[in-house]
Residue frames as a rotation matrix with the C-alpha (Angstrom) as fourth column:
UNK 1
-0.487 -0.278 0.828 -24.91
0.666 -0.731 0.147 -9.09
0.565 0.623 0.541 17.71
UNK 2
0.077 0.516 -0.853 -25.85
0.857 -0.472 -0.208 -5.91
-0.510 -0.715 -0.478 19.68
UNK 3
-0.134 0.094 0.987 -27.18
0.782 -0.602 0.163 -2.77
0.609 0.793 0.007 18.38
UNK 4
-0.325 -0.019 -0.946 -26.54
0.844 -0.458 -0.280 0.51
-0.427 -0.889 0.165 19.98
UNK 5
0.455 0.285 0.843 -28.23
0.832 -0.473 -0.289 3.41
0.317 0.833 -0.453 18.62
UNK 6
-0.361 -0.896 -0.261 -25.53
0.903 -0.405 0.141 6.41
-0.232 -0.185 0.955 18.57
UNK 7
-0.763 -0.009 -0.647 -27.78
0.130 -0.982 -0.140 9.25
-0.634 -0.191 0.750 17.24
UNK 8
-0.021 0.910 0.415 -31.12
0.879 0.214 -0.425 10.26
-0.476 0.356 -0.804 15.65
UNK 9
-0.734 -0.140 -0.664 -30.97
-0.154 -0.919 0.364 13.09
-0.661 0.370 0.653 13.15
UNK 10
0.379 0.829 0.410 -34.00
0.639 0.087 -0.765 14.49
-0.670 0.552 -0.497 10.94
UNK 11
-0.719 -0.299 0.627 -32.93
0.694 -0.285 0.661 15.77
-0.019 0.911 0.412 7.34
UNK 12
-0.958 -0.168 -0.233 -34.50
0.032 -0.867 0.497 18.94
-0.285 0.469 0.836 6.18
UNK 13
-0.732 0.601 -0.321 -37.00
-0.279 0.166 0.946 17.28
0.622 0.782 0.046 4.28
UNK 14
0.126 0.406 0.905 -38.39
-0.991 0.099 0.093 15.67
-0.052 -0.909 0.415 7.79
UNK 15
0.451 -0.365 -0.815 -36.91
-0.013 0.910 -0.415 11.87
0.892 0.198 0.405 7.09
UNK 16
0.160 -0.541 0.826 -35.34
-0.985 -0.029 0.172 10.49
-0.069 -0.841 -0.537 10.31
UNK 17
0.464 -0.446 -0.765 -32.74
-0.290 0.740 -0.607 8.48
0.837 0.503 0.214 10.20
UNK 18
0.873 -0.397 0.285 -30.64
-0.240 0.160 0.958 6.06
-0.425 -0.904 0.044 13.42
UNK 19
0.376 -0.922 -0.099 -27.53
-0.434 -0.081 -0.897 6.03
0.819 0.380 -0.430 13.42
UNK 20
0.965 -0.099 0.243 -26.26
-0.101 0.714 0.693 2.69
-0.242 -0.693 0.679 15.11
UNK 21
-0.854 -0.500 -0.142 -22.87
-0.509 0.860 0.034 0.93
0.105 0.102 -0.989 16.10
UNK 22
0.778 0.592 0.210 -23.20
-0.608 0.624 0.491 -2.31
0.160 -0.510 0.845 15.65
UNK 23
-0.035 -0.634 0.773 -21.31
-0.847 0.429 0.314 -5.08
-0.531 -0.643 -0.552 17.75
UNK 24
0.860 0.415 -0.297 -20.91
-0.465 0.877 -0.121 -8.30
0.210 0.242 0.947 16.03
UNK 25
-0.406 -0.881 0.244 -18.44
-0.886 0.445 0.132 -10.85
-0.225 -0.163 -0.961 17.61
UNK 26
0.664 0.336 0.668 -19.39
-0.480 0.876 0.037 -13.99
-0.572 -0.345 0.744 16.00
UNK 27
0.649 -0.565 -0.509 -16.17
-0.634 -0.032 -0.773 -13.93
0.420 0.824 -0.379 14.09
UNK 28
0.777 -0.595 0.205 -13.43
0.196 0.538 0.820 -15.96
-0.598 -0.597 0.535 14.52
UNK 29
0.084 -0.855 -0.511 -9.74
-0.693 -0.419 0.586 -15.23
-0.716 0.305 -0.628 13.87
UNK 30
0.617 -0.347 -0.706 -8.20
-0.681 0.214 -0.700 -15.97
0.394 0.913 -0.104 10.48
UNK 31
0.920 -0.378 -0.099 -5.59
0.361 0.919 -0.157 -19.14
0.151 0.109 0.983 10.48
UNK 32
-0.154 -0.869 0.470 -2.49
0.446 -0.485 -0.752 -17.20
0.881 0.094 0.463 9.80
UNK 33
0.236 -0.070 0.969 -3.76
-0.643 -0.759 0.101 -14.63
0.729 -0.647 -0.224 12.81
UNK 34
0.915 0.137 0.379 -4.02
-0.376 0.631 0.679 -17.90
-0.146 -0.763 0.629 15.51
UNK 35
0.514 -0.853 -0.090 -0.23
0.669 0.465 -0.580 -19.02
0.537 0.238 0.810 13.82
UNK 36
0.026 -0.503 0.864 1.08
0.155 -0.852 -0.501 -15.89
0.988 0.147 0.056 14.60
UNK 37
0.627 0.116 0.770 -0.47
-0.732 -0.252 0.633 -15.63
0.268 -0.961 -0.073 18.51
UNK 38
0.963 -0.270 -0.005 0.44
0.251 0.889 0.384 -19.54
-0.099 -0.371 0.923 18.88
UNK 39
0.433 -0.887 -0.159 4.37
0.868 0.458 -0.191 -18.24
0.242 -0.055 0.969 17.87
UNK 40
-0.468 -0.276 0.840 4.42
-0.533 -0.669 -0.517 -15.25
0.705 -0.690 0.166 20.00
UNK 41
-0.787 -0.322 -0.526 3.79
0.206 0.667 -0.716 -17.94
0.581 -0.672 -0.459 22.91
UNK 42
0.084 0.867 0.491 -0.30
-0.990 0.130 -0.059 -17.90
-0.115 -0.481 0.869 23.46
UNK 43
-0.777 0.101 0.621 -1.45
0.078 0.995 -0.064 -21.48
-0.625 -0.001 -0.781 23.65
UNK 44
-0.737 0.541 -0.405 -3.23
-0.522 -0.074 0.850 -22.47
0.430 0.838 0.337 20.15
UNK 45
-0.210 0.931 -0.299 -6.41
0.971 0.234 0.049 -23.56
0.116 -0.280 -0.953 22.24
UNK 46
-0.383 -0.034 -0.923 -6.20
0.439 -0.886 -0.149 -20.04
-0.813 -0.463 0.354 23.89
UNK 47
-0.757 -0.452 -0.472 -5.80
-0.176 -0.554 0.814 -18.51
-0.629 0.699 0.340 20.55
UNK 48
-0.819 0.557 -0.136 -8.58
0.234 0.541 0.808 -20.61
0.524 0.630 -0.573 18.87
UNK 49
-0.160 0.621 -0.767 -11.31
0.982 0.021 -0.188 -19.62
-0.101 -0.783 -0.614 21.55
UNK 50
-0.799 0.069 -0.598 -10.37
-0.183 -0.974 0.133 -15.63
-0.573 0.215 0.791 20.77
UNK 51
-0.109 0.477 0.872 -13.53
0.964 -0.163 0.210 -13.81
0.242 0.864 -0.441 18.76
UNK 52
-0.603 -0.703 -0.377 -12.77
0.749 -0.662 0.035 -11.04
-0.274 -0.261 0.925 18.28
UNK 53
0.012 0.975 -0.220 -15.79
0.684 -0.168 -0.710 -7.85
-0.730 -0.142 -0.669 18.04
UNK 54
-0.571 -0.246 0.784 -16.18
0.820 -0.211 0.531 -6.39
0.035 0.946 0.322 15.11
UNK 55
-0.317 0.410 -0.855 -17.75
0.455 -0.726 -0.517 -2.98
-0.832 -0.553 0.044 14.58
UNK 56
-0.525 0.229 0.820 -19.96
0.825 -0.099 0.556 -1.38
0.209 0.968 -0.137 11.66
UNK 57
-0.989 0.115 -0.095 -21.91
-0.140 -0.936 0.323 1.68
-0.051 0.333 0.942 11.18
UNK 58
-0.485 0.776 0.404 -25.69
0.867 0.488 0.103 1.14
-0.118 0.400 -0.909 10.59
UNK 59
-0.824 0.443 -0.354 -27.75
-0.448 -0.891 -0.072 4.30
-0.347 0.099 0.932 9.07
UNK 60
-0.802 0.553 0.226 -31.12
0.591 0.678 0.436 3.45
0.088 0.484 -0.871 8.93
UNK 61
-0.316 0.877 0.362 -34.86
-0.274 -0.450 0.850 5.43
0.908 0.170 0.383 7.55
UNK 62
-0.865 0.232 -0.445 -36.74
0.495 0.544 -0.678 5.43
0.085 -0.806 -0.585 11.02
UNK 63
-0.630 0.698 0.341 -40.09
-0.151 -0.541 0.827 5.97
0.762 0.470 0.446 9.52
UNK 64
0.041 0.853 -0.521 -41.61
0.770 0.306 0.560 5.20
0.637 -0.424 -0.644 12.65
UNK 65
-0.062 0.129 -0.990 -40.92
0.904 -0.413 -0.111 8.71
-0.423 -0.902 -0.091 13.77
UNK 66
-0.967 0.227 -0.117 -42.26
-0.241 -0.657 0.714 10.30
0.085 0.719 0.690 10.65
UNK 67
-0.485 0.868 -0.111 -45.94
0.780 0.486 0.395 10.42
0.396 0.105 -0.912 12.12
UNK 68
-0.763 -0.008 0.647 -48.27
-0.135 -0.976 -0.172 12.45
0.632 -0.218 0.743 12.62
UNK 69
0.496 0.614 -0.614 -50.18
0.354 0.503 0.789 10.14
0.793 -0.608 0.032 15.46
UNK 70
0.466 -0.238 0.852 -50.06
-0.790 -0.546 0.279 11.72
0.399 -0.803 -0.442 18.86
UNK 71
-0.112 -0.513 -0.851 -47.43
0.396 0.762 -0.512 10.03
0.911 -0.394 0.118 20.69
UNK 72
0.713 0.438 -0.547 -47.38
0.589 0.049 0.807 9.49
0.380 -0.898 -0.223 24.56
UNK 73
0.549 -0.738 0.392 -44.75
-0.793 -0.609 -0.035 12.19
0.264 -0.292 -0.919 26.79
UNK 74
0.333 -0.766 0.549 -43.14
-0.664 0.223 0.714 9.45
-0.669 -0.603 -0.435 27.69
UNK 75
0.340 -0.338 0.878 -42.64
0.829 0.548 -0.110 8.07
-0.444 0.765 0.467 24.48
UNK 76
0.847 -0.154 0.509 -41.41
0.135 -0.863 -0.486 11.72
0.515 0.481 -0.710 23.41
UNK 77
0.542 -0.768 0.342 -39.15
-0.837 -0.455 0.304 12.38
-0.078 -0.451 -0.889 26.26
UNK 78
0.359 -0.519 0.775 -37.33
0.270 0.853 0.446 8.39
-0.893 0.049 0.447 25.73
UNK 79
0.812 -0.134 0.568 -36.99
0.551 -0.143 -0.822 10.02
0.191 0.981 -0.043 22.05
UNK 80
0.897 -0.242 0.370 -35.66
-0.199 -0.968 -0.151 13.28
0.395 0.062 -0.917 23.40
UNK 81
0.398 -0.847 0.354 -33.03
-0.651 0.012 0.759 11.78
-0.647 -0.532 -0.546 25.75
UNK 82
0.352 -0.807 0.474 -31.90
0.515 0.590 0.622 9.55
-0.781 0.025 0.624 23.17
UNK 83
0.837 0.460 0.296 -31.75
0.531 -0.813 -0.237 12.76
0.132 0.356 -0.925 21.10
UNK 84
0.844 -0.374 0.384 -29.55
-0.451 -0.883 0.131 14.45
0.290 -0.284 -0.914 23.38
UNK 85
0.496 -0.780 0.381 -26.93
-0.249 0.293 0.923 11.97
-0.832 -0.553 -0.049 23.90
UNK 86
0.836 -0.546 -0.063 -24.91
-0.168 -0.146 -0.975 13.11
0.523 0.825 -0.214 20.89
């Protein structure tokens, strides 16, 4: 599973929240899907082996940047640039 974090927004109130994709391909196709490839002429090993990557949303409370402990500039600017890559 891989977590990308897609954006950091602070509410009003000062709460900050990430806003991740997340990757998760340890699925495996459904039965019926691997029938279906195997009789549109994949090979049902081929077809079995597919996992396919799933994708979700994650909003999560990122109270570790509700602080009022002096962070380092270079723990600010690594914030800021993932910040700015809206």
């Amino acid at each position: 599973m891989k977590n990308e974090i897609k954006a950091i927004e602070e509410n009003k109130d000062g709460h900050v929240f990430t806003i991740s994709q997340v990757i998760n391909s340890d699925t495996q196709l459904s039965p019926e899907l691997i029938d279906h490839l195997v009789a549109q002429g994949m090979d049902r090993e081929q077809a079995e082996r597919m996992t396919p990557a799933r994708t979700s949303i994650r909003i999560m409370r990122a109270q570790y940047l509700e602080t009022d402990v002096s962070v380092s500039d270079d723990t600010k600017a690594m914030i800021d640039k993932i910040k700015n890559q809206k």
